[in-house]
KOLDO-816018 format. One record per atom (N, C-alpha, C): x, y, z; residue in one letter. Coordinates in steps of 0.001 Angstrom, whole numbers, padded with zeros to 6 digits, always signed. Atoms other than C-alpha are relative to their C-alpha. Example, Ala and Ser with C-alpha at 12.3 -4.5 7.8 and 13.67 -1.06 7.14 Angstrom:
+000890-001190+000000A;+012300-004500+007800A;+000900+001200+000000A;-000820-001190-000060S;+013670-001060+007140S;-000770+001090+000730S;
//
This chain:
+000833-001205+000000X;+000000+000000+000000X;+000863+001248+000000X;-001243-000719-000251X;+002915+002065+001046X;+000370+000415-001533X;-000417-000228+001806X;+004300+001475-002963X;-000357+000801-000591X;+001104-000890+001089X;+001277+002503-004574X;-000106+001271+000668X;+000552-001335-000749X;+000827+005526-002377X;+001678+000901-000760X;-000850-000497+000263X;+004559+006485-003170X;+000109+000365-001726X;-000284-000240+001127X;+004278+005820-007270X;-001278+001037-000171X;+001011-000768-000053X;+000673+007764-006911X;+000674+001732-000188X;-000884-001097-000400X;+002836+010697-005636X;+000950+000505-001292X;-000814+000032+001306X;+005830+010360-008571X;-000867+000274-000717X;+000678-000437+001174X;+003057+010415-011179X;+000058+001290+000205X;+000818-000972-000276X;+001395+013346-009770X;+001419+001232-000157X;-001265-001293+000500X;+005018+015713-010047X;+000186-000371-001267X;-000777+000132+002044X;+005809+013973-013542X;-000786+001040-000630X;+000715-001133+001218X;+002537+015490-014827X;-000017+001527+000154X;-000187-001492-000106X;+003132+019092-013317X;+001384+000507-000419X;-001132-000260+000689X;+006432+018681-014306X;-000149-000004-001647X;+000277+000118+001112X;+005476+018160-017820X;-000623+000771-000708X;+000791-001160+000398X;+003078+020886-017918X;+000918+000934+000320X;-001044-001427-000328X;+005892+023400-016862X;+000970-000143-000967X;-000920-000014+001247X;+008119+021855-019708X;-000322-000043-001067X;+000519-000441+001379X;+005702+023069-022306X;-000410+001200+000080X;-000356-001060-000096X;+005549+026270-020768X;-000019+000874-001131X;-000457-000802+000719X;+005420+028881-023329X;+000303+001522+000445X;-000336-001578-001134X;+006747+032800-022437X;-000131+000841-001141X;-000703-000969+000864X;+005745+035790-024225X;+000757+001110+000345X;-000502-000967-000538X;+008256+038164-024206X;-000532+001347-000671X;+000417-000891+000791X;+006839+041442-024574X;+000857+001470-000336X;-000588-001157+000410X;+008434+045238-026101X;+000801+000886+001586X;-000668-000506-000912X;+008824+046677-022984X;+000758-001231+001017X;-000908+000830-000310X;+010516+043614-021503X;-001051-001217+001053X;+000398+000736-000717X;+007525+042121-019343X;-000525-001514-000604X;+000122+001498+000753X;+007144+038323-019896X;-001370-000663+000655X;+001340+000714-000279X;+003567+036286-019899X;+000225-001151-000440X;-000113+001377-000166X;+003647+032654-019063X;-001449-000922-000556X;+001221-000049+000566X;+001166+030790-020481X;+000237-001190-001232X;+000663+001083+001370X;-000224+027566-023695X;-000259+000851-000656X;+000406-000705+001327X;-000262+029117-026825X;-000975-001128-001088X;+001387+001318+000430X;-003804+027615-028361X;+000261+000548-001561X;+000425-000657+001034X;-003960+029744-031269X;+000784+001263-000788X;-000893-000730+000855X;-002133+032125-033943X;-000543+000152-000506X;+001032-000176+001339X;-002928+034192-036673X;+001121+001175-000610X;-001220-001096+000368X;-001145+037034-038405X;-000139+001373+000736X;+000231-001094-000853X;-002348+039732-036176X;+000149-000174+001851X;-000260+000456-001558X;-002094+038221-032495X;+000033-001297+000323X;-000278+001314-000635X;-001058+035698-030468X;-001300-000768+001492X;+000683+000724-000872X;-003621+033624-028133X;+000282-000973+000766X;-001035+000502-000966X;-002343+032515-024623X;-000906-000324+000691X;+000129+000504-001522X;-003766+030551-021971X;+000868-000101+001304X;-000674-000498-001338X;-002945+031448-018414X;-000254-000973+001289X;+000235+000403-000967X;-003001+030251-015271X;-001504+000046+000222X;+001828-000399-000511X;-006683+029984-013984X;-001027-000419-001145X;+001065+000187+001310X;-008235+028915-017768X;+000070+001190-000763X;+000012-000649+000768X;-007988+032247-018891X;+000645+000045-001062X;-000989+000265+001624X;-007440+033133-022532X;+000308+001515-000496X;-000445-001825+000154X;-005498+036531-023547X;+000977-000084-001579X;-000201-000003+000975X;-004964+037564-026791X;+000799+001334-000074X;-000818-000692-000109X;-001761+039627-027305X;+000198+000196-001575X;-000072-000475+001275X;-001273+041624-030297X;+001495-000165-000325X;-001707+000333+000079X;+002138+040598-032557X;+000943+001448+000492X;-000455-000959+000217X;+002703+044497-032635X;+001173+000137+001473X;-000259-000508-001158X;+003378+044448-028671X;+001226-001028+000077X;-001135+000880-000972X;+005738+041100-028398X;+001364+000485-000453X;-001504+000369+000154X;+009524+041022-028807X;+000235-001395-000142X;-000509+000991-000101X;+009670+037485-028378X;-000923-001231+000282X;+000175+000919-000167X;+008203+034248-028377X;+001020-001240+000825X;-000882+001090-000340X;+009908+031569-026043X;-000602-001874+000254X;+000406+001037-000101X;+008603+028166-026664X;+000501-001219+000670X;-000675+000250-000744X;+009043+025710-024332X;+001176+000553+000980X;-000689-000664-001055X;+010678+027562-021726X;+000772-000559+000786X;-000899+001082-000773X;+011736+025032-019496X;+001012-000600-000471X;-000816+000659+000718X;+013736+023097-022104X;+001132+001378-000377X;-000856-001159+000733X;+015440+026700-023165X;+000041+000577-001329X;-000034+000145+001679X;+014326+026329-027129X;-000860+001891+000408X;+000607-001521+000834X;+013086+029976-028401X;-000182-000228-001481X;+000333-000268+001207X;+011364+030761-031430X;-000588+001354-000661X;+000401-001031-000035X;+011098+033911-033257X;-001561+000479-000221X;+001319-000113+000316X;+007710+035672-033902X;-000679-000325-001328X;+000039+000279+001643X;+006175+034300-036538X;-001295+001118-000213X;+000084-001372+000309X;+005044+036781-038878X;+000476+001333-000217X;-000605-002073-000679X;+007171+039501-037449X;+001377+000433-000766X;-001218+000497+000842X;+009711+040942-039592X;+001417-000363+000717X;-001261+000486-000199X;+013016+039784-039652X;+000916+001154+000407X;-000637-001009-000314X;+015589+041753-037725X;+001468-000026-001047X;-001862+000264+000693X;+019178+042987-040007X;+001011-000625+000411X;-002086+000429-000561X;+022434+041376-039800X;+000660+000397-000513X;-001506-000376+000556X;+025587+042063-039840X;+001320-001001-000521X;-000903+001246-000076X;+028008+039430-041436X;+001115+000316+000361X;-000946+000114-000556X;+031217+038744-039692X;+001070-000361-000670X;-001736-000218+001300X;+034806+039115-041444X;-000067-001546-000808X;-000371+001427+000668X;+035272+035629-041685X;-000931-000416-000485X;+001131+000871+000915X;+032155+034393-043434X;-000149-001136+000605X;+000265+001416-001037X;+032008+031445-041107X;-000805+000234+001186X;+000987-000094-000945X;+029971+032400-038450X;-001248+000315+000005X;+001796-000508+000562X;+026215+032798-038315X;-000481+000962+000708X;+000757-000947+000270X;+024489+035799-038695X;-000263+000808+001424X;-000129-000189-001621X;+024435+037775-035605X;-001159+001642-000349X;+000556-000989+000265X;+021630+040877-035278X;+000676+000884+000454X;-000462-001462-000177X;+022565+044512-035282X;-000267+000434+001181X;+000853-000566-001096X;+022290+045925-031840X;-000188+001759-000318X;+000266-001487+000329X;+022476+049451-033418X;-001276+000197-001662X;+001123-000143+000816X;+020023+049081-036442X;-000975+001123-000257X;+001019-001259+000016X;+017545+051631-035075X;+000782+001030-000167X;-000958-001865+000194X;+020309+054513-034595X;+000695+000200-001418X;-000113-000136+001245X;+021515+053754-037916X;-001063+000464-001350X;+001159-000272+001083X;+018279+053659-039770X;-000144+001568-000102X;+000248-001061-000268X;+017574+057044-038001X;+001585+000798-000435X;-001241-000938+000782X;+021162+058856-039121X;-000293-000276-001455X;+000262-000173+001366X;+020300+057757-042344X;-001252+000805-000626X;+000870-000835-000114X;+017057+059457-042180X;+000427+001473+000256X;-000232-001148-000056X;+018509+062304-040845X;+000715+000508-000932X;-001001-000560+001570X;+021256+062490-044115X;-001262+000716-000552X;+001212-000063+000956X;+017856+062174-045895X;-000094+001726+000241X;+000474-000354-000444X;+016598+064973-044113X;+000867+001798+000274X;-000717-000826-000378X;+019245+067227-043638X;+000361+001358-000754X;+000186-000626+000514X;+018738+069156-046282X;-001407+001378-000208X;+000893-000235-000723X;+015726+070416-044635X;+000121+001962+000184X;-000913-000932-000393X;+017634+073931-043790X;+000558+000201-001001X;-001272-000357+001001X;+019654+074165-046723X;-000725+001725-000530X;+000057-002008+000084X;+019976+078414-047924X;-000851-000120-001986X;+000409+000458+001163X;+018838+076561-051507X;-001640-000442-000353X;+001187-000113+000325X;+014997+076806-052454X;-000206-002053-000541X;+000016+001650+000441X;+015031+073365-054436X;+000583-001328+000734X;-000734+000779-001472X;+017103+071666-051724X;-000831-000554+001352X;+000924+000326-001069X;+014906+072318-049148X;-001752-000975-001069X;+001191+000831+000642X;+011794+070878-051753X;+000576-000771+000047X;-000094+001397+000038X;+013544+068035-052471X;+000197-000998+001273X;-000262+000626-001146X;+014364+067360-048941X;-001441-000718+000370X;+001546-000392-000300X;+010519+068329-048261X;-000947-001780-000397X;+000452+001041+001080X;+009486+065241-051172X;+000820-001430+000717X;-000510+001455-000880X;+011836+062782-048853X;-000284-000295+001049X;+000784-000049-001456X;+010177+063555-045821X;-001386-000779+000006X;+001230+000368+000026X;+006821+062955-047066X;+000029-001678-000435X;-000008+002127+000463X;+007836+059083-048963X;+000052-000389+001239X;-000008+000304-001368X;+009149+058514-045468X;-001431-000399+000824X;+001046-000107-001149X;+005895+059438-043931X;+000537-000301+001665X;-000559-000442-001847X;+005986+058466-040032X;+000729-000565+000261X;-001304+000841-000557X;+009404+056646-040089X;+000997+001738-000185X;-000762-001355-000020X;+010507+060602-040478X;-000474+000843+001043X;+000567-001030-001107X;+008502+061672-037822X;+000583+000276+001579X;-000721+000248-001257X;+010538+060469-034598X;+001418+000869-000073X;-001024-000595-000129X;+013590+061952-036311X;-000111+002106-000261X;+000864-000932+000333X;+011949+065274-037390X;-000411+000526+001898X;+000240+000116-001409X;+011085+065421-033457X;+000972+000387+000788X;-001537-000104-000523X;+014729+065012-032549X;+000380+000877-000152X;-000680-001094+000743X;+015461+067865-034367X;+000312+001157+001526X;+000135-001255-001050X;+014106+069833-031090X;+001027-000035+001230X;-000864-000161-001343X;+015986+068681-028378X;+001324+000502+000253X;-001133-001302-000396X;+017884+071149-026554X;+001261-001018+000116X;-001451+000497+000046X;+020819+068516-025835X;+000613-000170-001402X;-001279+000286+001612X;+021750+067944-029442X;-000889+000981-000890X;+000522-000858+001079X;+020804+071462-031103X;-000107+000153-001431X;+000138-000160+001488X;+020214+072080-034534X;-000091+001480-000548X;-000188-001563+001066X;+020654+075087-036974X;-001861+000621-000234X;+001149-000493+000558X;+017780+077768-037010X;-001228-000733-000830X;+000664+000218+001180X;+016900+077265-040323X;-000169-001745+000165X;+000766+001522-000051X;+016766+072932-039927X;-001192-000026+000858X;+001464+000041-000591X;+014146+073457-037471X;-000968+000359-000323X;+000627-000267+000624X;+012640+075417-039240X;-001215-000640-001345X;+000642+000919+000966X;+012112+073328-042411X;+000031-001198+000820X;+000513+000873-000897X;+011511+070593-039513X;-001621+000269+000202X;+001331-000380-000598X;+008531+072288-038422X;-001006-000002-001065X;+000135-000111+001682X;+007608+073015-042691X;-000574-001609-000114X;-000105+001329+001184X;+007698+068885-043152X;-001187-000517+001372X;+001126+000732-000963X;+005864+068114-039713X;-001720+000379+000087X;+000959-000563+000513X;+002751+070311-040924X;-000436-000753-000883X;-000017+000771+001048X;+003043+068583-043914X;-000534-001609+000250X;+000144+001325-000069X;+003008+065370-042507X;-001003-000637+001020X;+001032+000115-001007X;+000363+065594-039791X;-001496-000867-000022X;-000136-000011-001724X;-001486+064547-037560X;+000666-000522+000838X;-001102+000024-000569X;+000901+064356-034888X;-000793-000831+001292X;+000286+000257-000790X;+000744+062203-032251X;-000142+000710+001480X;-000135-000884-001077X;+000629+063458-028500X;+001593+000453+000400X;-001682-000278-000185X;+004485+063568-028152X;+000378+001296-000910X;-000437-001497+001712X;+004775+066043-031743X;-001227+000890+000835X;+000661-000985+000286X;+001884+067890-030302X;+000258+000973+000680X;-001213-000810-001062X;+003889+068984-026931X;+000333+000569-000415X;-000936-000345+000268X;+006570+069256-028768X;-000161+001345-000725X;-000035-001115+000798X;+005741+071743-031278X;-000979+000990+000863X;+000870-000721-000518X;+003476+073566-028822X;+001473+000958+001477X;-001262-000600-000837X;+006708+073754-026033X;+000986+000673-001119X;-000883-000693+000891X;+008709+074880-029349X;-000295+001612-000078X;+000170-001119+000356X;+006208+077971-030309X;+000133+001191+001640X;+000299-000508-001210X;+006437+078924-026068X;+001896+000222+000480X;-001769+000367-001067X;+010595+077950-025319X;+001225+000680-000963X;-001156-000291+000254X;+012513+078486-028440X;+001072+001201-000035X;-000814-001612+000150X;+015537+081032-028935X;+000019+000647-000899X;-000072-000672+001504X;+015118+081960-032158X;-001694+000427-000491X;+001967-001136-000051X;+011459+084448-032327X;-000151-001217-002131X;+000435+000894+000579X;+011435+082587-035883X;-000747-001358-000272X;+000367+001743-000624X;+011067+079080-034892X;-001389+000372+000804X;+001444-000026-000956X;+008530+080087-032306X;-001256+000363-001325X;+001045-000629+001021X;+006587+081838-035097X;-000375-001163-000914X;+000552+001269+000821X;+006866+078850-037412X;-000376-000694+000176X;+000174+001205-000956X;+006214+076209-034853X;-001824+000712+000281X;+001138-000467+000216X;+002881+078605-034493X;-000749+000070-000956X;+000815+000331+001391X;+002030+078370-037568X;-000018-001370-000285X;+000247+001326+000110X;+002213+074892-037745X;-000853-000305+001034X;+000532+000901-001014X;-000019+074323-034923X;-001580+000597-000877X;+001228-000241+000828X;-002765+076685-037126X;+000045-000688-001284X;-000136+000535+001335X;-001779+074776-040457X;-000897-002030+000948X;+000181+001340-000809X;-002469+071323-038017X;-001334+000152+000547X;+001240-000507-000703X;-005448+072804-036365X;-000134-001158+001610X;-000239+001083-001011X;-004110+070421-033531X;-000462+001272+001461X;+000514-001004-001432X;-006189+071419-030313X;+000743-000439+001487X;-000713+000386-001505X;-003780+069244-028073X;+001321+001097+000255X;-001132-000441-000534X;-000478+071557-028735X;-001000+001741+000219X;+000294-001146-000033X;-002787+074591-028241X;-000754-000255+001346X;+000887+000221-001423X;-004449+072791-024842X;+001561+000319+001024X;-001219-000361-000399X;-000441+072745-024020X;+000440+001188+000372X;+000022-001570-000481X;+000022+076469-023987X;-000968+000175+000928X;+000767-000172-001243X;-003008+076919-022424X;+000348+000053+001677X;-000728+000308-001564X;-001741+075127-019108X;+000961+001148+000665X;-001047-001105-000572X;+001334+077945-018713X;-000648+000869-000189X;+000878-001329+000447X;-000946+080865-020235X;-000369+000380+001279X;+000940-000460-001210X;-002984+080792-016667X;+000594-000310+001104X;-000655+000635-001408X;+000139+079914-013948X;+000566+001452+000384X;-000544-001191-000905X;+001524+082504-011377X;+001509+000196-000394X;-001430-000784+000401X;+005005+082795-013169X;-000129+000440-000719X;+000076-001021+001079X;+005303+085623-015032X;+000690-000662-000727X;-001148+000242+001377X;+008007+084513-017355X;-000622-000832-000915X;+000532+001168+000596X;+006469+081307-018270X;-001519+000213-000875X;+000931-000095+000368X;+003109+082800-018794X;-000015+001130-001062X;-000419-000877+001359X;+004439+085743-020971X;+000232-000875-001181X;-000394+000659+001312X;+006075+083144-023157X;-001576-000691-000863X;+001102+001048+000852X;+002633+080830-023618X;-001165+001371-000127X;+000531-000968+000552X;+000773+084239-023770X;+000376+000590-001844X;-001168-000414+001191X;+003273+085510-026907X;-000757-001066-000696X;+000111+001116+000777X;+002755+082131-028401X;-001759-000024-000566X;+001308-000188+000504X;-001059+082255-028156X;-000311+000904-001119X;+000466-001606+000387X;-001168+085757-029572X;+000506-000931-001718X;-000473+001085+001348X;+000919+083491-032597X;-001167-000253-001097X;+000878+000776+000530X;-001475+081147-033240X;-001272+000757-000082X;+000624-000909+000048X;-004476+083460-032730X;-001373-000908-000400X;+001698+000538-000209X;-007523+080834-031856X;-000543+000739+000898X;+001179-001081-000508X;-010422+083228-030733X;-001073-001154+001567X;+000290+001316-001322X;-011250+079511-028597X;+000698-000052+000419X;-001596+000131-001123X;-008032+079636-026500X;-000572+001328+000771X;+000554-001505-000918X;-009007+083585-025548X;-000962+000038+000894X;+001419+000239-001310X;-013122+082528-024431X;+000463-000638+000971X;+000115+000458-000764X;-011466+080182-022795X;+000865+000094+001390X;-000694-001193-001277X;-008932+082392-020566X;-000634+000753+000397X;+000456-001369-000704X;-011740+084894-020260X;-001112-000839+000780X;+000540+000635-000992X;-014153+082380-019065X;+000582-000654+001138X;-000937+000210-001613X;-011209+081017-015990X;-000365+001289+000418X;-000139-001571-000799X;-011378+084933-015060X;-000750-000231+001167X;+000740-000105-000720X;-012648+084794-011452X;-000605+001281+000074X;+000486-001036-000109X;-015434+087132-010896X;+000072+000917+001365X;-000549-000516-000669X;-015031+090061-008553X;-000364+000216+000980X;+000740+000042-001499X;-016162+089962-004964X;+000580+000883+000934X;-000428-001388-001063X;-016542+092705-002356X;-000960-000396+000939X;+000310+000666-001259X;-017259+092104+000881X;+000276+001581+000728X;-000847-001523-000653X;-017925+095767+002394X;-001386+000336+001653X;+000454-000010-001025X;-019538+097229+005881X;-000336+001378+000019X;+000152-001470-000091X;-021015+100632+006519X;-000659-000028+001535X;+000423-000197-001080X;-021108+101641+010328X;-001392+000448+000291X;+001153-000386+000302X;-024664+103117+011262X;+000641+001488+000784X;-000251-001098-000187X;-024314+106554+011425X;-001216+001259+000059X;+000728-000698-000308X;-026333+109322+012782X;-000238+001755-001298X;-000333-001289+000979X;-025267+112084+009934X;-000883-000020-001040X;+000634+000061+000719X;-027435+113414+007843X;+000309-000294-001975X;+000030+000342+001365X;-027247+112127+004088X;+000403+001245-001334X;-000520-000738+001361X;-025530+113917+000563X;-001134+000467-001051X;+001367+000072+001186X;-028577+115431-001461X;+000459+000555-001073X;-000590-000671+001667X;-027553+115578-005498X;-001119-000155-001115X;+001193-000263+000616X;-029419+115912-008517X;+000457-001366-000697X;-000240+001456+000505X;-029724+112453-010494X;-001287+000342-000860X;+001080+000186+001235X;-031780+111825-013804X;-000631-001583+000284X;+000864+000947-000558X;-035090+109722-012761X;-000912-000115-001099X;+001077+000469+000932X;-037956+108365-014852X;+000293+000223-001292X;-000124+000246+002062X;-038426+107652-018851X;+000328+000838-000538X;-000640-000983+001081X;-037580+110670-019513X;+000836+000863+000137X;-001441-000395-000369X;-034437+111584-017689X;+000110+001628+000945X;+000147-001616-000509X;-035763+114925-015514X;+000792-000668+001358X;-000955-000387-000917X;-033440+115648-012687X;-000799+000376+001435X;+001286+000071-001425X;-034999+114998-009043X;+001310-000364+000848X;-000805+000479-001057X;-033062+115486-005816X;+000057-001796+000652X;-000035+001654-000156X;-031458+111884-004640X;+000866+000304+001592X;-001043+000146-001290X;-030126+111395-000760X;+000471-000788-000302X;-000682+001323+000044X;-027448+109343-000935X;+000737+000146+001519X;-000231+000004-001514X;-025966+108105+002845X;+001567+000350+000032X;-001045-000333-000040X;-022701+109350+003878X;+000627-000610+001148X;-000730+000521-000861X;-019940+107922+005905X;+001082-000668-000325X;-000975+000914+000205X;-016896+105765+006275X;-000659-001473-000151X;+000053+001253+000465X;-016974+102478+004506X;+000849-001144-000022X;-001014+000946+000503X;-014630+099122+005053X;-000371-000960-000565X;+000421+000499+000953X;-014663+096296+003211X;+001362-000793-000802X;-000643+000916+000615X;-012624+093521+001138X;-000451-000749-001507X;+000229+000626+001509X;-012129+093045-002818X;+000563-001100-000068X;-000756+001279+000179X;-010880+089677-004067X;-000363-000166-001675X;+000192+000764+001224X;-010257+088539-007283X;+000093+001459-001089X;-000618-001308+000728X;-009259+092572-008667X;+000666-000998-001141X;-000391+000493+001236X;-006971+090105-011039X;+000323-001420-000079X;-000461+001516-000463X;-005814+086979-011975X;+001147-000343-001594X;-000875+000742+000946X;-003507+084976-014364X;-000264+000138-001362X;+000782+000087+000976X;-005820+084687-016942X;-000420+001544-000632X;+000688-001743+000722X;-006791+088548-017381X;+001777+000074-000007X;-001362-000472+000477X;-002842+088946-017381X;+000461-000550-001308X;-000867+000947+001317X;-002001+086526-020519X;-001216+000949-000936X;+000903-000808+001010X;-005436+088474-022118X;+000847+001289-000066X;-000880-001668-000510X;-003481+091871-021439X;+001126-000221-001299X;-000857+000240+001209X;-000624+090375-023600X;-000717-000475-001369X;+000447+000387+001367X;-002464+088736-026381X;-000873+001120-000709X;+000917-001417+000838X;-004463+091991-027095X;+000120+001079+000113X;-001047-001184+000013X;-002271+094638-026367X;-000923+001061+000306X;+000891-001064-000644X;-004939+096180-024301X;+000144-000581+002004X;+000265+000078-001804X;-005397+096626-020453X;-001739+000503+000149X;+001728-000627-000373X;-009223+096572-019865X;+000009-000899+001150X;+000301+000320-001138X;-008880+095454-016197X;-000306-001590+000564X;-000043+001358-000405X;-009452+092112-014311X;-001470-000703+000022X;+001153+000047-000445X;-013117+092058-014922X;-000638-001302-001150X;+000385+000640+000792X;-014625+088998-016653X;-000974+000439-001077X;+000404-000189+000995X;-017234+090136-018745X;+000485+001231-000629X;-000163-000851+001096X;-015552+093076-020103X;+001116-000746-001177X;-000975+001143+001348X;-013051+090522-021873X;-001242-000768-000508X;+000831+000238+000665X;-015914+088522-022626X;-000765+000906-001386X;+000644-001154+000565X;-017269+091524-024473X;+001494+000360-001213X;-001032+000097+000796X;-013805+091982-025873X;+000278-001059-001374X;+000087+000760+000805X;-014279+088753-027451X;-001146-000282-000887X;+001787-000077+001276X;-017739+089157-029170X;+000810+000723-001081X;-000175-001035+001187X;-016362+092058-030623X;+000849-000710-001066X;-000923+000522+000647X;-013466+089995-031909X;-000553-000303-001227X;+000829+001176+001121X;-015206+087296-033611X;-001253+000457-000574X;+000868-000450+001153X;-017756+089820-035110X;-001277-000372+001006X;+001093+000254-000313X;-020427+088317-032489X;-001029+001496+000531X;+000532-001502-000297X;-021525+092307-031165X;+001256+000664-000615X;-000352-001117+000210X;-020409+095572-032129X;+000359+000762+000735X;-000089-000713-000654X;-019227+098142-030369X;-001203+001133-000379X;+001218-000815+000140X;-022087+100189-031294X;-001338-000477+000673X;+001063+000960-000393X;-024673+097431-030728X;+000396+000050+001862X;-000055+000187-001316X;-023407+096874-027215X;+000382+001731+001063X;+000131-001263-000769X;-023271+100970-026076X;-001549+000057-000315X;+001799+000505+000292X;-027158+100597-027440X;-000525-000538+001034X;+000754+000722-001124X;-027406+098170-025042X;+000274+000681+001562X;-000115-000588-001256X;-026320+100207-022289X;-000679+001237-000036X;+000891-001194-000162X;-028334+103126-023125X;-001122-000250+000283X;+001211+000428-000200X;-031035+101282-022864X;-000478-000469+001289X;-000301+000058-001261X;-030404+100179-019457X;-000683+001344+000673X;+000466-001517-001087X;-032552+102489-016339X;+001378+000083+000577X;-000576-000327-001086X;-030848+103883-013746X;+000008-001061+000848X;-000043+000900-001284X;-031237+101315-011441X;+000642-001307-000123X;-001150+001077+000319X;-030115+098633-013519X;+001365+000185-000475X;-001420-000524-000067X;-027154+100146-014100X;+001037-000002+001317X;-000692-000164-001242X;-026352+100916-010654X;-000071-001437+001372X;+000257+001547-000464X;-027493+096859-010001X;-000891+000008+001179X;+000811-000387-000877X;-030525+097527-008230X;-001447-000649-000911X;+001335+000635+000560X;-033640+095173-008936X;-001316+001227-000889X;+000579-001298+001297X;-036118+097333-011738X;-001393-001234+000392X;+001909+000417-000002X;-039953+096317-011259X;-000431-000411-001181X;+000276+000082+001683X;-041480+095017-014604X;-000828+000832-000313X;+001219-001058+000612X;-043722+097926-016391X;-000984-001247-000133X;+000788+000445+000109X;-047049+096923-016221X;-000470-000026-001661X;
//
């Protein structure tokens, strides 16, 4: 009994051992590995059973690696997936070994391509222009590169950088930063200008949600720059939507009670504007404003090269006029029309 109880046992590890030495592992792009029976294949994803019965279907785009049988050590590449370059080895006797530089090569060769981008030559820069676009988005990562401050680039290449990424748009969220921190950071007032115009040629609302963010922060410097930049690009929807942040203006005031008799002046009363003594009360008044200005009425200040105060609807009003929605005629109309009382924000009775 003893025996059988012991070979019972042996079976019972052979077969978990057996199931762990068919093991398959995918390895995936960013390096994390999923364990797991591969049931199923196709040319678009791989289908894995997991621990627990579950079944997870991994797209080829994401793996790096197939490792079949795991336990045993065998690997097999992705099938489907292309084939990575080699490099052959002096002697012609050894097998085939992959490139570990491949990508940085591809990309310098892109950039040769590309480099003409900048050139002081009209047809130079087109033909560069015409190699950018065959490319499409295997030019777009290097085109990108162009910006970063550690490995600068010439004016003018950024320039016709910014020229080919217009061209070649829509930009993912990384290009939309980028060219949005370009029209707000760079050193050269050009670049910023062109990098602005590429964000209106793109009509991209993410590198213009980008400015936004600095447009309305408590550092001046930062908010001058994404102010400037706005003023650039010159969406009339970026402005409503700095004048609608504007907090509105709150006063918080106290008037002692005072025994003194009252200020009597002449004031224009009823429909038809005749002049009737008005007491008004006299005394010392304290009291607390908040919200006189804010971030947002300061970046409006720069983009419209006016100072009309910290008051939300008079920028609102600023912006009708803009976009043609009122007049400045139409809206003094509307204030003539206004009593006395609603003017001076004092509830008005309805005419019978």
């Amino acid at each position: 009994m003893r025996t059988l109880a012991v070979l019972l046992i042996a079976a019972a590890h052979l077969a978990i051992a057996s199931r762990s030495w068919a093991e398959d592992i995918v390895v995936l792009q960013d390096g994390r590995k999923i364990a797991g029976t591969i049931f199923r294949e196709d040319e678009i994803a791989v289908f894995l059973k997991v621990e627990g019965g579950e079944e997870r279907g991994i797209p080829k785009v994401r793996i790096a690696e197939i490792q079949r049988d795991a336990k045993v050590g065998k690997s097999a590449p992705l099938a489907g997936a292309p084939k990575p370059l080699a490099q052959v080895p002096k002697d012609g006797n050894a097998p085939l070994l992959p490139d570990p530089d491949i990508e940085k090569k591809d990309n310098q060769e892109i950039m040769e391509k590309l480099a003409d981008l900048g050139d002081s030559s009209r047809d130079k820069r087109k033909a560069a222009l015409e190699r950018a676009k065959e490319l499409g988005f295997r030019a777009m990562p290097v085109l990108l590169s162009m910006f970063n401050p550690r490995r600068p680039q010439s004016a003018d290449l950024r320039i016709g950088a910014l020229r080919a990424l217009a061209e070649l748009g829509p930009l993912d969220q990384q290009g939309a930063e980028t060219i949005g921190y370009t029209a707000m950071k760079d050193l050269d007032p050009e670049v910023r200008r062109e990098a602005a115009r590429a964000i209106r040629t793109l009509k991209d609302d993410r590198s213009v949600n980008y400015v936004l963010q600095f447009a309305a922060r408590e550092d001046k410097q930062i908010q001058f720059q994404a102010a400037r930049a706005l003023r650039e690009i010159n969406d009339d929807r970026a402005f409503a939507m700095l004048a609608q942040v504007i907090p509105q203006v709150s006063v918080q005031g106290s008037a002692p009670p005072t025994r003194e008799p009252g200020r009597e002046v002449m004031l224009p009363v009823g429909p038809m504007g005749s002049l009737a003594p008005v007491t008004l009360p006299e005394g010392s008044v304290s009291g607390v404003v908040a919200n006189v200005n804010s971030p947002a009425a300061d970046a409006l200040r720069v983009i419209s090269g006016k100072d009309l105060g910290g008051m939300q609807m008079v920028w609102l009003n600023w912006i009708n006029e803009k976009i043609g929605a009122t007049t400045q005629y139409e809206r003094e109309q509307m204030v003539k029309k206004k009593s006395l009382g609603s003017k001076l924000g004092q509830p008005v009775a309805p005419r019978p």
